[in-house]
Each structure stands twice: as structure tokens, then as C-alpha cells.
N, C-alpha and C positions, 0 to 999 in steps of 0.2 A: 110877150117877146122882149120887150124892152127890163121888163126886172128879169126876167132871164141877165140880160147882156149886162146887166146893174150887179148880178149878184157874180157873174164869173170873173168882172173886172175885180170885184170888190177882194175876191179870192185869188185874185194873180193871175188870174186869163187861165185859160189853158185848154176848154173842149174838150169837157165832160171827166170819164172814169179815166185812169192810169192803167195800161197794159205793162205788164213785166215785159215785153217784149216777143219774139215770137218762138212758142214754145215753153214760154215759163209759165210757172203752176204754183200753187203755196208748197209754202216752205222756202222760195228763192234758191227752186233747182229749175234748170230746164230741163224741159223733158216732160214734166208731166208730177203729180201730186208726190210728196218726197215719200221714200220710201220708211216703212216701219221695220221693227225686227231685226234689219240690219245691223250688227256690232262693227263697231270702228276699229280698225287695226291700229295698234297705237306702239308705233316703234320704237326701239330701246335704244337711248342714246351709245351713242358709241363713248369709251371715254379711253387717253391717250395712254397705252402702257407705257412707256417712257416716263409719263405723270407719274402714275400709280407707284412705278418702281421710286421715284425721286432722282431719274436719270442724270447726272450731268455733263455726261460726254457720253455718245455713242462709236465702242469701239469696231473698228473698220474690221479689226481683225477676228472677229468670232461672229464667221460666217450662219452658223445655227442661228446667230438672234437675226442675222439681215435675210433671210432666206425667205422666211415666210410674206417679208413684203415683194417679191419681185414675182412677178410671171412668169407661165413656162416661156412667152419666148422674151424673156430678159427687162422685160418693160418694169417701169417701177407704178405701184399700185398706187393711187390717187388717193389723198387723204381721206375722200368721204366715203372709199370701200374701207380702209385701213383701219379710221378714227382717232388718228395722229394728230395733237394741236400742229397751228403750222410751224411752230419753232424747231419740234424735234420730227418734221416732216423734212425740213431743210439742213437739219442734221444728220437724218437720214440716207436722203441724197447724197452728199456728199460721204456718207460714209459704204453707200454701196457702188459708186463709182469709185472710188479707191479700192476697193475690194475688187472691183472688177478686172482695175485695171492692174493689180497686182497678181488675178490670177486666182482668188479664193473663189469667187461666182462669176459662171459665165455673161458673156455679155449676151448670147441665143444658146438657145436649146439645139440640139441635131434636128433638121427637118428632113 
């Protein structure tokens, strides 16, 4: 008993094995042994058209290109549906709120 208590100090104390906790299993999933066979889905970065074009101004008045970012009821679509950096996110904005408010896209849809 006593080299017991000799040898767990000597290793950092601690009482005995390590549990992953409750429910975990090899591999460091819980739940249970990790799954095999399974393929990972591996998402496609989105990248910013704006970029790609080498945009540098977003014009307010050609509603075709602001169109596709806004919602049927008027909401402006969030960069990481979109894949807008945030520079010509904020250009964006502002250039479909000028639009709006001159009348080119509405601000709701008909409910």
C-alpha cells in the first residue's frame, strides 16, 4: 500500500485510470467508438464576387447586380450566406439602401 501511494505521488497523484468523461469512447467522440466509413463533408469556400470582378465601387443604380443579395421580404442577406468580404458587404449595404430608397428595389415584398 504504501509503494502504491509512493508511486501515484511520484506521478502527480491522481487515482488510478483517466476517464474521457461520461460517454466518451476512442477516438475523442462521445457517444461511443468513432465512427468508420463515414466521409466528411468538406465545404466550398465561398469567395467575394465583387473580388473576383476587381470591383471598386458598387453602383446603387443597377438593380440586377443588388437584387440577388436581398430577400423576398427585403432583408439584406448576411455575409456568410452571401460570401461577400466585409468591405464590399458594407458597400453593399449601402448601395441597396440607396436603391431602395430611390425606388429601384423594394424595401418588402407584397404579403
Amino acid at each position: 500500500m504504501a509503494e502504491e501511494n509512493a508511486q501515484q505521488q511520484s506521478y502527480g497523484g491522481g487515482g488510478g485510470q483517466r476517464s474521457s468523461g461520461p460517454g466518451g469512447g476512442p477516438g475523442g467522440r462521445p457517444g461511443g467508438p468513432a465512427k468508420r466509413g463515414k466521409r466528411n463533408f468538406v465545404r466550398k469556400k465561398k469567395v467575394c464576387r465583387f473580388c473576383v470582378d476587381k470591383a471598386d465601387f458598387i453602383d446603387y443604380k443597377k438593380a440586377e447586380i443588388l437584387a440577388p443579395f436581398i430577400q423576398e421580404r427585403g432583408k439584406i442577406l448576411p455575409r456568410r450566406m452571401t460570401g461577400t468580404c466585409a468591405r464590399h458587404q458594407r458597400w453593399l449595404t449601402v448601395a441597396i439602401k440607396r436603391a431602395q430608397n430611390i425606388a429601384l428595389l423594394p424595401f418588402a415584398a407584397e404579403l
